[in-house]
C-alpha positions in Angstrom: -11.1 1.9 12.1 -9.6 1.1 8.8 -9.2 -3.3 8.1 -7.0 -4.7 5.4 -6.4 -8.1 3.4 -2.6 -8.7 2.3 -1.7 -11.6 0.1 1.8 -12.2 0.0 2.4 -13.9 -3.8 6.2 -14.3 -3.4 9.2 -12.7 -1.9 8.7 -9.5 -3.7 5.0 -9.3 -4.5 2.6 -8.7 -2.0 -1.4 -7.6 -3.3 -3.6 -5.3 -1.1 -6.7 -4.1 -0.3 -8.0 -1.9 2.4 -11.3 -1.0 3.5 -11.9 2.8 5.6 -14.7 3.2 7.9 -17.4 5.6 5.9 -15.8 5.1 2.4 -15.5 1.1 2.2 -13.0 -0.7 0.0 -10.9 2.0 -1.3 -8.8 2.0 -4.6 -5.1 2.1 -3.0 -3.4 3.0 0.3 0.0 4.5 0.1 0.2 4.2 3.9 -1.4 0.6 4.2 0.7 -0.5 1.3 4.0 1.3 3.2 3.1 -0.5 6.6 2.4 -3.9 5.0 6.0 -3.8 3.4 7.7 -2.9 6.6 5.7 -5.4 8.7 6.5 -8.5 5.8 9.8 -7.8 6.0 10.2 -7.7 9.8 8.2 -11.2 9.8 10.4 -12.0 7.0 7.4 -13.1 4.3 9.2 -10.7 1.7 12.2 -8.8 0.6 12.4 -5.3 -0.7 12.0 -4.0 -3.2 8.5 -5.0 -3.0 5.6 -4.6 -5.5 2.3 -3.9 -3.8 -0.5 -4.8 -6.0 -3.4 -2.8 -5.4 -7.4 -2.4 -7.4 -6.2 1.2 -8.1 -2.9 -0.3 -10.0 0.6 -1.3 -8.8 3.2 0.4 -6.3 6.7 -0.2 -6.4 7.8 0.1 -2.1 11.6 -0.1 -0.6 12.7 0.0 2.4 16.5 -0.9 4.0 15.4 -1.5 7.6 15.9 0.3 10.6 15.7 4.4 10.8 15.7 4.3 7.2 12.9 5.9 4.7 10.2 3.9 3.3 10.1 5.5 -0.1 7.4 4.4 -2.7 7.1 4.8 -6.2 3.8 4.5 -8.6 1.6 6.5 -10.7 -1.3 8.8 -9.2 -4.2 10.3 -11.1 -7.3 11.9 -9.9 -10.4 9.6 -8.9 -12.7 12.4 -8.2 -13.1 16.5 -8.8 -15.6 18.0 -7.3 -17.0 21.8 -5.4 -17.3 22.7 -2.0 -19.9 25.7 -1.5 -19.5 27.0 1.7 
């Protein structure tokens, strides 16, 4: 079961953090950050666009309602490179 903690800090800002069973508080969340956006904006706490502030660095999320795409926009870079031996 993953848990979460949104803050909303104004009508586009929102700040994040999500915790996953096994790996505990993780950096960022492209899905938790999608699903808090579309969730503040059907309660209507926000308005998109919507920066979603997370420890691993900010997101920039929109959405127009309805059947529409959630698209989200931010930087990526690796966090861990490792081997698998099999």
């Amino acid at each position: 079961m993953n848990a979460g903690y949104v803050q909303v800090l104004d009508r586009h800002r929102i700040a994040l953090r999500v915790w996953e069973r096994g790996a505990g508080e993780t950096l960022s969340c492209g899905t938790g950050a999608c699903a808090a956006l579309v969730a503040g904006i059907v309660r209507k706490l926000i308005v998109s666009p919507v920066q979603v502030q997370t420890r691993g660095g900010a997101l920039t999320i929109t959405w127009a309602g309805g059947d529409n795409a959630v698209i989200m926009k931010g930087p990526a870079e690796t966090v861990f490179d490792g081997t698998l031996e099999t």
